[in-house]
N, C-alpha and C positions, 0 to 999 in steps of 0.2 A: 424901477418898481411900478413905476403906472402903463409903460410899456408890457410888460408881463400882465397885469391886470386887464389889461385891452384883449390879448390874447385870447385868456381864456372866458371873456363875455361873449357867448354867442347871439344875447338881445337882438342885433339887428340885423343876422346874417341873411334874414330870409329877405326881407324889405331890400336891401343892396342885390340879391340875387334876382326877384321881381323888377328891380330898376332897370337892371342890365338884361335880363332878358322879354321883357315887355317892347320892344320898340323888336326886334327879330319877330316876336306873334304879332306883331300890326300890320308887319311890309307884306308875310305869309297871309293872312285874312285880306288884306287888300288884294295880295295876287290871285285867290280863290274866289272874295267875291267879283273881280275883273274877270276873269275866266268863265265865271256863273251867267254873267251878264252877256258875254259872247255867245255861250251857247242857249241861253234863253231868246235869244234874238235869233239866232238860225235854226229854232227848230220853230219859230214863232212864224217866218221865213216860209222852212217846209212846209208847215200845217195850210198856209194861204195858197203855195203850189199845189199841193194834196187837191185841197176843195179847186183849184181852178182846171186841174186837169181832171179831175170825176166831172167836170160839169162837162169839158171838151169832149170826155168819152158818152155819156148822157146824150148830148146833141153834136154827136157825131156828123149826123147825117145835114147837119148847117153847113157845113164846112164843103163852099160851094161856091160861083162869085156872087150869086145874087144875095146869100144870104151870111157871108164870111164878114163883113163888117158888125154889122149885129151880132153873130157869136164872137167876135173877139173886141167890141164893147162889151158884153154883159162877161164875158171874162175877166175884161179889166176891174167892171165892177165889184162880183167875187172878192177879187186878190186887194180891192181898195175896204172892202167890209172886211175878209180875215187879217187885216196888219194891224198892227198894234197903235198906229199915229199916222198922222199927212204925211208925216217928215218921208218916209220912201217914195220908190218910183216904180211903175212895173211898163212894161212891153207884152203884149201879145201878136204873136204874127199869125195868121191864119193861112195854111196854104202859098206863101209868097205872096200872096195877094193884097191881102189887108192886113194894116199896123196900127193898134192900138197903143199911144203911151198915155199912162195916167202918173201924172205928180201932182202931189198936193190938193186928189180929188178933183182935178179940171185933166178934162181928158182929147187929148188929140188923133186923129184918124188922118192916116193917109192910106194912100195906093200906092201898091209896089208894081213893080214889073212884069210877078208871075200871071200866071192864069189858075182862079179858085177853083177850077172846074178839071184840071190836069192833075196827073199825079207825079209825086216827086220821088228822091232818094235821099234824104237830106244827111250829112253827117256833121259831128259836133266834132271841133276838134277848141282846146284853149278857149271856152267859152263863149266859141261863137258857133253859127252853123254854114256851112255852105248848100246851099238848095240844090244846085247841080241842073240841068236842064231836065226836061219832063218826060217820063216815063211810063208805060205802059202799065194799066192799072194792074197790081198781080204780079208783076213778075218779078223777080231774083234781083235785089239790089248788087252792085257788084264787091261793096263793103259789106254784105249780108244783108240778111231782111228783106221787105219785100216793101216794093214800092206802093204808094197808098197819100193818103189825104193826111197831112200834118198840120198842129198848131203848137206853137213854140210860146212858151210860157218862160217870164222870165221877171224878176223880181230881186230889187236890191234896198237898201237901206243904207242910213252914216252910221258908222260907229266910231266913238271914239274913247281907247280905255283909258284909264288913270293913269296906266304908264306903257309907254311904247315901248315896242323893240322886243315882243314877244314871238311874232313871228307868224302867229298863226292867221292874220288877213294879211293880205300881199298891199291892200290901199286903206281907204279910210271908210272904206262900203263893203257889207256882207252881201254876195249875190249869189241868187241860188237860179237854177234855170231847169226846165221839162222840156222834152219832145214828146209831145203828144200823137200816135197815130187813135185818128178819129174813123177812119175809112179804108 
């Protein structure tokens, strides 16, 4: 009799049904706002290469040996004002020439190998670039394009989501990178 009685009270069907499905809408909201947060970080990412390669294209005409150090500081510059915290690191390469890295707003310069004043054909393959030896300004790259004055923009950050094994970063850093022809 109290068995049958149970039955037919539907008093607390919604609350037991809210129980059981409340913890399946938390893990989904956590996968959305994890998800939200990746790409609010790589487009935040894009936005600092955007502004650092309008400034490459802008002062093109730097991109030189005398003056390749200097455009790829105030590059790094840029790309350390458009990020969202220190926590990132960015690279600028001018030309093969000069190499800016800035982490954590303290910034390092060295000298490369190339000559800022030659022009290249550089291609990107897996995130990195090879420069290739120096080419005649103007002419027919043999990957296409046309050889010219480069600066290489490159920009990464940590991420780390709420729960791994998503798939969508391959490490524990979003990085985003530009070839710039300035010349």
């Amino acid at each position: 009799m109290i068995l049958r009685r149970f039955r037919r009270d539907r008093s607390g069907a919604s609350a037991l049904e809210f129980a059981l499905l409340a913890p399946v809408f938390l893990l989904i909201l956590a996968g959305v706002v994890d998800i939200g947060s990746l790409l609010h970080t790589k487009y935040r990412l894009n936005s600092a290469i955007a502004a650092g390669s309008n400034y490459a294209l802008v002062n093109g005409q730097d991109i030189s040996e005398d003056e390749g150090a200097d455009l790829a500081l105030n590059i790094a510059r840029v790309l350390a004002g458009e990020q969202a915290s220190a926590s990132g690191s960015s690279t600028v390469v001018v030309n093969n020439a000069e190499q800016v890295q800035m982490t954590g707003g303290v910034a390092t310069t060295s000298s490369l190998p190339g000559n800022g004043d030659a022009c290249y054909c550089p291609t990107k393959t897996d995130g990195s670039v090879a420069w290739g030896s120096a080419a005649t300004c103007g002419s027919v790259c043999a990957g296409g394009g046309v050889a010219g004055k480069f600066v290489l923009i490159s920009i990464s950050k940590p991420y780390a989501p709420m729960f791994g094994g998503y798939g969508f970063t391959e490490s524990d850093q979003i990085t985003v990178s530009a070839v710039v022809q300035g010349q």
